[in-house]
N, C-alpha and C positions, 0 to 999 in steps of 0.2 A: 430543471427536470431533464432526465436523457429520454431522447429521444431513441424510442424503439419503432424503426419504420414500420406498420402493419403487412407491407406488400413484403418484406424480410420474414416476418414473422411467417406469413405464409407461405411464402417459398419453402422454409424449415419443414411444416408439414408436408408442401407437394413432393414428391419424391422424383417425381417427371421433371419439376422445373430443373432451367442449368446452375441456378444461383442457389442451391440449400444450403441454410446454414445449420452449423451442426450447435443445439442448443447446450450449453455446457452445465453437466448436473449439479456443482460446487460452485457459485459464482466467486465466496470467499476465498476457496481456495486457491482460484486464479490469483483474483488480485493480488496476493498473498504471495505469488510468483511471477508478478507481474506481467499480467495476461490480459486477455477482454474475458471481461466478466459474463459476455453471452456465450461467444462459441470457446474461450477457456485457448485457444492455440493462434490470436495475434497480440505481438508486442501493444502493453499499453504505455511504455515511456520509450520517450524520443529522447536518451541521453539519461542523464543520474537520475532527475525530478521531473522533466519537461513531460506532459500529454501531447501522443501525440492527436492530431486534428480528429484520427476516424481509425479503425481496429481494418489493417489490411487482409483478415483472414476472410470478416465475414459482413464488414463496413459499418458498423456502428458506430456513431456520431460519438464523437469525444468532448465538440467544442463545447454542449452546454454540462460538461461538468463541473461543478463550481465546489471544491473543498475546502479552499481559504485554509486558514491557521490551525483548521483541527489536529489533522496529524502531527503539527510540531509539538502546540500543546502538550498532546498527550504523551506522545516521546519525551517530553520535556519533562514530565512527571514522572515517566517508568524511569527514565535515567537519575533524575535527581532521587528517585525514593530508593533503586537500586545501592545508586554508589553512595548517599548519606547515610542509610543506614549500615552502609559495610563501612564506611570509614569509623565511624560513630561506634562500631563493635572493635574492628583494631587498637580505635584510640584508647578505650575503658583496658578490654583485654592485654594490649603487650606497650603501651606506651612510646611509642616510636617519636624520632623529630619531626617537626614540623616539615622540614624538606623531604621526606620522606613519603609524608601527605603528597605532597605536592606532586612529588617525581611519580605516584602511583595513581591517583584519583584523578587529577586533572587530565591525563592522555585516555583513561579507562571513561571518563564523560565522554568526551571525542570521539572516541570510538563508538562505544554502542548506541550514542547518537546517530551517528552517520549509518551501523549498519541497519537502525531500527528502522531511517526514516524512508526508504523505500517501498520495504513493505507495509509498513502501515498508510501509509499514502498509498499503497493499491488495494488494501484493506477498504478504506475508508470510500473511495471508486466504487468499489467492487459492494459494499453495503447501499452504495446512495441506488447504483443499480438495482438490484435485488429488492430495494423498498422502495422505488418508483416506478419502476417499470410497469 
């Protein structure tokens, strides 16, 4: 479960206090850009994939996020259903060689794997938030 410190929380309402945090209206959408899903304007990855430890804008604890294999999973599905069913339509439609599969599907997995899996991995952050907190 993440941890949302109460003394953070109300700092956000004091307006006095020197630490407000500024609560961000879209959590999904952060994540989605890879943000902290409370105040929406600190990095939530340390490098491609890594969390980092706590959200340097407005210090929200990262370390108990725990998303495991969801996000690949699911990329793992939107890619495979993406590019089989376009292969699966080329091959019926214009009949091409088999290297041709190859040289076109196999780099086109690659890809929108790698660029899916970021944001959905801040996606997936950014819901555990929004439904725990």
């Amino acid at each position: 479960m993440i941890e949302d410190r109460t003394e953070d929380a109300e700092a956000a309402r004091d307006e006095s206090s020197s630490r407000a945090v500024a609560v961000c209206a879209d959590p999904v959408r952060a994540g989605l850009r890879g943000r902290c899903p409370r105040c929406g304007q600190g990095a939530l990855f340390d490098g491609f994939l890594k969390v980092r430890p706590a959200c340097t804008a407005c210090g929200l604890d990262y370390s108990t996020i725990q998303t495991g294999d969801g996000p690949a999973s699911f990329i793992m599905q939107i890619a495979g259903f993406l590019v089989g069913f376009s292969a699966l339509f080329v091959e019926v439609k214009f009949h091409p060689p088999m290297w041709v599969h190859l040289v076109v599907w196999l780099p086109l997995v690659v890809v929108l794997s790698l660029a899916l899996m970021r944001p959905g991995r801040g996606l997936m952050i950014a819901l555990q938030y929004r439904n725990q907190r």
